[in-house]
Structure formats: C-alpha cells, structure tokens
N, C-alpha and C positions, 0 to 999 in steps of 0.2 A: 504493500500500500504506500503511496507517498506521504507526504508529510503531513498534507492540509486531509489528506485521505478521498478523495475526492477523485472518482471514475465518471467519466461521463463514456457514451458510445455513441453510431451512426451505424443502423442495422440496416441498409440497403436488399431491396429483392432484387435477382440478378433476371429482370422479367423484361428488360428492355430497354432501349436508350435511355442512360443515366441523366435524368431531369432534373434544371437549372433549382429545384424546388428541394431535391437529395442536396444540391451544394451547399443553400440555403441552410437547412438545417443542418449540416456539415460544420460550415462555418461556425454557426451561433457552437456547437457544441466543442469544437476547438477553441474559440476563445475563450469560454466559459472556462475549461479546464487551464490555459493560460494562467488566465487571471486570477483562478485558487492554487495556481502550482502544483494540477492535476495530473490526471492520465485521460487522455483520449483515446478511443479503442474502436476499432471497426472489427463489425460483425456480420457475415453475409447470411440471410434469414431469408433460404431457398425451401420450404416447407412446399410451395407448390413447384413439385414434382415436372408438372404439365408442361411450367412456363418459364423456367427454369434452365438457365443452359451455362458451358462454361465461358460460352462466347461474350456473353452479358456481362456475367463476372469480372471477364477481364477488362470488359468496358468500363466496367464500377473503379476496379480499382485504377486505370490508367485517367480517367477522367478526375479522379478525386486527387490524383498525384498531380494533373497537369496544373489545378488549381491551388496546388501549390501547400494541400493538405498532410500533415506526417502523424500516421499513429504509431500510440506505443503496442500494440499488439495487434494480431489481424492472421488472418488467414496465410497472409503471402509471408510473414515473418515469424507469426510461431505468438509464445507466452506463455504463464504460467498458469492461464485457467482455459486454453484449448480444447479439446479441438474450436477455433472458429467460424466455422461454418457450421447450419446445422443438421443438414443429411448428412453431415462428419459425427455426428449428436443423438442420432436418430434413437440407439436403445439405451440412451441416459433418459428417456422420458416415461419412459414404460413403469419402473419404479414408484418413479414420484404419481404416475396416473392407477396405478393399484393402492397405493398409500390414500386417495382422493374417497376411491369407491372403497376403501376398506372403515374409511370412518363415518363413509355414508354422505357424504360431499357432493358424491358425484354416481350417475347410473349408466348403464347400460340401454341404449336402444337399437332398436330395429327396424325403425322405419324406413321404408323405401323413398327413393328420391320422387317417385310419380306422388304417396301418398302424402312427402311433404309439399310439395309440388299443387295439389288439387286443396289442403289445408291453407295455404297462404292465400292462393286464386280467392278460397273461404271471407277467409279474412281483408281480404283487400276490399270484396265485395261488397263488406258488413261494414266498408270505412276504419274498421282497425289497424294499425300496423302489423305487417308479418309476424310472427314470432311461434317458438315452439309451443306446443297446446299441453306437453305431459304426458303423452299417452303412454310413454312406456315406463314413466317416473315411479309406477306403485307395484312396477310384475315382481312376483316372490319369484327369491331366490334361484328355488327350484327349477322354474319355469325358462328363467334365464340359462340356466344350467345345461336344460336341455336343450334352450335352440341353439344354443354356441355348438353343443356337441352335434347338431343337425345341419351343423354350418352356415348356418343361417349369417350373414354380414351385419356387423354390427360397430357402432360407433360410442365412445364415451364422449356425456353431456355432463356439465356441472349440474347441481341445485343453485338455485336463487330464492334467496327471503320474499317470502309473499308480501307482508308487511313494511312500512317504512322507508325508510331514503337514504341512499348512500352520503355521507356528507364527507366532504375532503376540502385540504384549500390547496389551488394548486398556485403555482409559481410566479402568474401572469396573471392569469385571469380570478384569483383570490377563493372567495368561502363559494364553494360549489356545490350544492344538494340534487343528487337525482334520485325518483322514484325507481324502487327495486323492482314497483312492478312494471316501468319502462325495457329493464334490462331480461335481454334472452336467454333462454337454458343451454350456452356455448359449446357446439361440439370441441372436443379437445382432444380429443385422439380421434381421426380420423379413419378409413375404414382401412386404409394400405398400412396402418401404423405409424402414419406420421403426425406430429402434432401439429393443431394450427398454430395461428400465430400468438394467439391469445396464450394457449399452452406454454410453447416454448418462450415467448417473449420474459413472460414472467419466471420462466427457472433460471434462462440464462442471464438475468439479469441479476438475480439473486445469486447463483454460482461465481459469476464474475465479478462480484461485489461491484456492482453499480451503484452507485450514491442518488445520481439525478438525470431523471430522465426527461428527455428534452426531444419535444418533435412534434406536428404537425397537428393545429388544432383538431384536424377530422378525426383523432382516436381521443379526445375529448369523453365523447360518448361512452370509450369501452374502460374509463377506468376502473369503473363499479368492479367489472368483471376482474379487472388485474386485483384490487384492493382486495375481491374478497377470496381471491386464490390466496393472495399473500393472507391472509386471515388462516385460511384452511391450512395454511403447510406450516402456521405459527414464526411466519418471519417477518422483521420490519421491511418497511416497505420503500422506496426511494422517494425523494420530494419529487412528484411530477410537475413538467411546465408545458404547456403548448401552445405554441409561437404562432400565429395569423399567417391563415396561406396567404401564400403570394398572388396579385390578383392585374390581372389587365385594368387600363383604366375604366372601363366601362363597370369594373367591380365584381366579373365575371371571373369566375374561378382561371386560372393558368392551364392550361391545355393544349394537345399538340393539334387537337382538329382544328383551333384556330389561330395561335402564334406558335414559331417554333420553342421547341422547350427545350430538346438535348443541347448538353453541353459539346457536345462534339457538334454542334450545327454553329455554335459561336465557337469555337475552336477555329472550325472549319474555314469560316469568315473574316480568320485575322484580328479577333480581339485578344486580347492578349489576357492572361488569368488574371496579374497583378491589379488590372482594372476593372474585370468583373467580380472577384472577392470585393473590390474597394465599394463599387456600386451594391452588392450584395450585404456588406458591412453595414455601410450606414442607415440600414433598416434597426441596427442593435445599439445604434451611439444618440447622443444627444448633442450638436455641433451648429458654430454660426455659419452665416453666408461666408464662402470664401474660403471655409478649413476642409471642405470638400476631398480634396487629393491626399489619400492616406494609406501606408505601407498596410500590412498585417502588423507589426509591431504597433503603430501608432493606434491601427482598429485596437489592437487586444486592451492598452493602456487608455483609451476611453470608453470602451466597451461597460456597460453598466447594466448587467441583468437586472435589475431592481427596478428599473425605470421604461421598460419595454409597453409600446402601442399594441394594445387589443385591433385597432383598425389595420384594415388589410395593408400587405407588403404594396403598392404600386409597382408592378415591372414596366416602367419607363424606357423604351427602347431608346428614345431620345436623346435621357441622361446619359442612360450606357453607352452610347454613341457619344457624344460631351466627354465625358468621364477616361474612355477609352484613347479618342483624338487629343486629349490633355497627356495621358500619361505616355503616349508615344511621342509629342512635341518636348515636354516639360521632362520626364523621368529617364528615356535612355538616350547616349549616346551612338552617336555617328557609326560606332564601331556595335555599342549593345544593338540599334537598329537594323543596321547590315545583318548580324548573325539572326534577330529574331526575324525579320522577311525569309533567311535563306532557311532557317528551320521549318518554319509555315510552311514554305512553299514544297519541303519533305517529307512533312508532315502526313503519315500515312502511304506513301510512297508515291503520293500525287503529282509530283514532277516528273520523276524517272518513269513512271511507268505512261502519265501523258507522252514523252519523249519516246520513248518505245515504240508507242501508237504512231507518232506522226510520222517518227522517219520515212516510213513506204510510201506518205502522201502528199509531200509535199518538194519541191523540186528547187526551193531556195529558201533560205531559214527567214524571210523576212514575213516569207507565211505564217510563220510560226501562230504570233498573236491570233489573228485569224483562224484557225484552224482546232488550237489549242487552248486559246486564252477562258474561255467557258470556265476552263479548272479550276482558276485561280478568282475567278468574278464573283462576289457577293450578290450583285445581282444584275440578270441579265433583264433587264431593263421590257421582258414583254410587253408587246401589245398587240390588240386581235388581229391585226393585219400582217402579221408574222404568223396568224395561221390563215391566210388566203387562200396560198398556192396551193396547200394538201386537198388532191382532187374530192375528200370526204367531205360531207358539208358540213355546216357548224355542228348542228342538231347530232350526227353521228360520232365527231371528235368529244365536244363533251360527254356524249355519254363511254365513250371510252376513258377519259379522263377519267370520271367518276368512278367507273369503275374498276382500273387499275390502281390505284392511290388505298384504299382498303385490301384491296387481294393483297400489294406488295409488302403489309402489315403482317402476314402472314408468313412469310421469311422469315425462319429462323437466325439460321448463318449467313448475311449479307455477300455473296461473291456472285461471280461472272455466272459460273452454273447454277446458281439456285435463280439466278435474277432470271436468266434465259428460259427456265423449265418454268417459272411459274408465269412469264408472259405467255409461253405459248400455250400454257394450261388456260389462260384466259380467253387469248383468241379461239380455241375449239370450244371453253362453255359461252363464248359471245355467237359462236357460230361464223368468225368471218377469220380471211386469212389473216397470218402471222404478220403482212406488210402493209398491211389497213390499220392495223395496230399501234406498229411502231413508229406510222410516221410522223402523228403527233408528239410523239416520246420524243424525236429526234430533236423536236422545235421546242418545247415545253424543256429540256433537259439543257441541251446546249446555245438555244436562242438559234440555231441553225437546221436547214435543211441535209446541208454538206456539214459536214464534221466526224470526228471520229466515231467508230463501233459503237453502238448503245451500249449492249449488255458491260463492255468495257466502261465505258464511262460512267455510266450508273455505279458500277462496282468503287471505282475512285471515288467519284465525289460522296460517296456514301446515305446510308437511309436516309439521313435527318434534313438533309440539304438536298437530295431527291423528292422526299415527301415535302417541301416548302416549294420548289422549283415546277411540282403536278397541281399543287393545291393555286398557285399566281398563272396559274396555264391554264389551269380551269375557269377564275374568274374575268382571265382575258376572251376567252372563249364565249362566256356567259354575255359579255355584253357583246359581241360579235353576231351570239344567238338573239338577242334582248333587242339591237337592232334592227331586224330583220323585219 
C-alpha cells in the first residue's frame, strides 16, 4: 500500500474503440491518485465473453499510453494483486458466489431468456420498469437440487431488501437515497460461469484494495447493488464518486453515431495527447481566463476533487481545436515539431504502407499529394457534387451508405481481409454487384474517384476515421437527395 494508502483504478471493457469518455475518467483517476501520492491501476473487465477481443485490448492499452497515462499495475506489467484481467479471474468468483447463496444472499434460477423476455414485454406494458419478478426466489432446496442435476441452465441472482432505501453519500454528487424496491435481483454469475460486472467489479475491487472509486455517473444507479454485496461478504466498502458524462453541446449524451469519440480518431487527426489530456483536465480544475495551457503536472497541482460540477462535461470540438493549435505554436519546438508531424504521419504504418500503394501508380512523385494525401487529411472537405459522376443515383448511394456504416461495426479485427469479406457480404445481402458498392466508398473515403485500393485504405486510415468519413458522405449525399 502507499503511504496516503490510496488505490484508485480505470476498468476498461476491451469491446471497442477506446472512447475519448475511458480517457476522461482515466485522467480524473490518475490525478486523483497524484495528488494523494497514490497508486493508479488498470484493470481490463472483459466478462462479456461475446464482445471481447484481444485486438481491443491492445487498443485500450496503446490509447491510454498514447495519452500519456502510466499505471502502477495492469495487465501488460504484472503486480501484487493479479491476475489483471478478468477471464484471467474467472474461478476466483465461484467461491465468493457459493459463500452468497450459502448465507442465503443470493439464489439460484432458471429462467429462460424467452420467459424473461415475455415478463418485461409484461411489465413494460403495465408502465412499470423491467425488472426481475422472483419467480425462482422461494424453490426449496430440493427442487433446485434436482434441476441442476437434470441440467437444466441456471444463473445466480442476489436478494434485494423489499423495504426501505439505500442511502450513501457519494463523492460528487453528496447524500444519495434510493429505493431498494427500484433496484433489481442482479444476475451474478452468469450461465457460462462468468460473473457480471456487478459481480466481479465488487470483489476485484475489494481484493485489490481499492480505496475510491471513481467513474461515470450512468453506474450511479447500480450502487445499491455494489453496497449491498459489500454488506453481504462483510467488507468496507470504497468512497464512490461519479463524475458527469461528457456531453455535446446540445447536452446530448457523447456518442459515436453522432460525433467521433475514439481516441485513435483524434490521434488519427494530429492532435496531439499533451493537448487533449489538457482540454480533458480542465473539466477537474477551477482556473481564470488565460491559465488555460496546462502540462499534466500543472492539471495534477490544481486539480481539486472537492470542488467538481455535477453539470455535464461540454466536449467543445472548438476549444480542443484552440487548445491543440496553442500547444503546437506555444509548447514545442522547431525540432519537438518536426519529430511529432514525422511520428503522426507513422503512426500506424500510414505513410509506409500509403507509399507502398502508390509507387505502381503514379509516374512522378509530384502526384504524390494527389493520389495519397486522403491519409494524412483530417478532413476531406465533401460535398454532394463529388458524388455526381457515380453513374448510381443519389437515392441508391445513400442507401448504401446507410447501410455499410453499421455492417462495418460488425468487424471484429479491422484489416484488409475482414474489410473486403464483409463488403462483399453486403453487396450479395443488398442484392447488387460488389462495384455498385464500392464506388461511393471510393468518394466518401478518399474525397476521390481515382485513388488508391479501398479495402487498403480503409484498412490504414482505420474504423474510427472510416466510420466519421461514411457518416459526412452520407449527409452530403442526403442533401444531394433533399435536393432533388
């Protein structure tokens, strides 16, 4: 334990492009630990099996490194209360969730997913919120006994107090009472044996000796259930805080359907970490007009958990733009500049392998820009008259747009062969050939008709900066059709 004793962590699921919302509470929880002369600790909390890959993973950890984040313990370094991951964890749960149901905590059911399924539709019906009904909360032992041994699938649920109101105060948001009969009977070992997150969150936070937990107000909701697991297994429980999503200005939650959110899409784009941490910080500090430009040293030493806004984060593209163009004028040097352009432009192998592409296509490097430059463009400046010339008419390009932009969500591991297998899986469920397809892609992607390989360049510029380049192609398109 350190001095101040003070563990805080950052439990990312490795289910997808690591969003600017994971850095967010990233930051606040490194500084936090900072500032008490803690330990910061990452935790990857892959319980869904499904969605879960190691590709993600390594996104997690390479995006949290890029922003310039360092734990003392983690997955990729080891520690003293490992494994870090939790399908690394998988039969440390098992224990603790027989210990639940042996004191009567917790039960066994059986129900199927159609007959929870057909009880919520119930419920919804009736104006109620979802939630579990009990049905298997009263089966004697016995009975239990036997359907395990009939193989019947089964799931462990906690109990929840019928009576009365959880009360806690947490971090930020102060004295907090919820009705216990708001809170659901949480499955917690799930029917492959995995725990959810509710499960595992709460052992491995108690095993890791976590002090304070710190993260996004939408688990708000589920503390009841962490408090009253920590009740059931008789152990103190950490001070919780949860920090105000991040929000567009319109005050609408942060989302990738409508702004980009991965960190690797402003990677992508040449902002630099030192300035989106700085923009990302000062949602945690209290500062005048003008102190704006701040290292991570200067965030950590004005940094004031005590004094944190309940009102949403604002993600001001704006500022970060502002903020960003300050710290590449004002913060490096002639020499730090030169190397950060020549790293960017490596970054992911997006030069070299752009260069690779073009050699066989071009007959004098002055092409190059031309041909190549898409790569390295933040933005290719659409407009619906750049899709004219594609002999499809508007009405047919949109609705491929439309409907590529969600299939290519569906990609696991982002490369050359899954991109190409699952366009042409689209063109055969769209019913038309593969080059009715692509030709919008080729416009929508590179701003050009002529330019290099799709599936190649898709593969470089990557999902995040792909999915933002289909979604400005669609709504060029849209007034093109709107037009009409």
């Amino acid at each position: 334990m350190t001095a101040s004793g003070v563990r805080v962590r950052i439990a990312p699921s490795p289910t997808g492009e690591p969003h600017v919302g994971t850095a967010y509470i990233a930051l606040f929880n490194y500084l936090f630990a900072k500032k008490h002369g803690g330990e910061f600790i990452l935790r990857i909390e892959d319980t869904d099996a499904t969605r879960s890959t190691p590709e993600f993973e390594t996104k997690v950890l390479d995006a949290l490194r890029w922003c310039g984040l360092e734990w003392k313990e983690g997955p990729d370094i080891g520690g003293p209360y490992g494994p870090y991951r939790q399908s690394d964890r998988k039969d440390m749960y098992q224990p603790y969730a027989q210990e639940l149901l042996d004191k009567g905590h917790a039960f066994r059911c059986f129900c199927t997913p159609e007959r929870l399924e057909q009880m919520r539709e119930g419920q919804r019906a009736a104006g109620k919120p979802p939630k579990y009904d009990g049905l298997c909360l009263t089966l004697k032992a016995e009975e239990v006994t036997s359907r395990m041994a009939d193989g019947e699938t089964t799931v462990i649920r906690m109990k929840i107090p019928t009576e009365g109101s959880c009360d806690f105060t947490d971090g930020v948001y102060g004295d907090v009472s919820i009705p216990w009969d708001s809170v659901d009977m949480q499955v917690l070992i799930k029917a492959d044996g995995m725990p959810t997150y509710h499960m595992a969150n709460v052992i491995d936070d108690h095993l890791m000796k976590i002090t304070h937990v710190a993260r996004g107000e939408e688990w708000l909701a589920s503390v009841p259930k962490h408090i009253l697991l920590y009740r059931y297994f008789g152990w103190d429980q950490p001070v919780f805080m949860h920090l105000s999503l991040m929000r567009n200005a319109d005050k609408s939650k942060l989302s990738k359907r409508k702004n980009p959110t991965s960190i690797s899409y402003y990677s992508a784009l040449g902002y630099i970490p030192e300035a989106l941490m700085n923009f990302l910080g000062l949602f945690f500090i209290q500062i005048s007009e003008g102190e704006e430009l701040l290292t991570m040293e200067e965030l950590s030493e004005k940094f004031d958990p005590e004094n944190l806004s309940k009102a949403g984060a604002i993600f001001d593209i704006q500022k970060l733009d502002w903020l960003n163009g300050r710290w590449i004028r004002e913060k490096l040097s002639e020499e730090d500049f030169r190397d950060r352009v020549l790293n960017w432009a490596m970054e992911n192998d997006r030069l070299m392998a752009g260069l690779r592409l073009s050699q066989t296509r071009i007959s004098k490097l002055g092409e190059l820009p031309d041909l190549a430059g898409f790569l390295l463009k933040s933005d290719l400046g659409l407009q619906p008259s750049d899709f004219a010339k594609i002999k499809s008419p508007p009405e047919e390009i949109l609705e491929i747009l439309n409907t590529v932009q969600p299939d290519l969500e569906k990609i696991l591991e982002w490369n050359v062969e899954t991109i190409e297998a699952e366009l042409r899986a689209i063109a055969d469920r769209m019913g038309k050939k593969l080059k009715v397809v692509v030709a919008p892609l080729f416009v929508a992607v590179s701003g050009s008709s002529r330019s290099l390989p799709l599936f190649d360049s898709m593969a470089i510029l990557g999902r995040s900066v792909v999915r933002q380049r289909l979604k400005l192609a669609s709504q060029a398109v849209a007034a093109l059709v709107g037009s009409k």
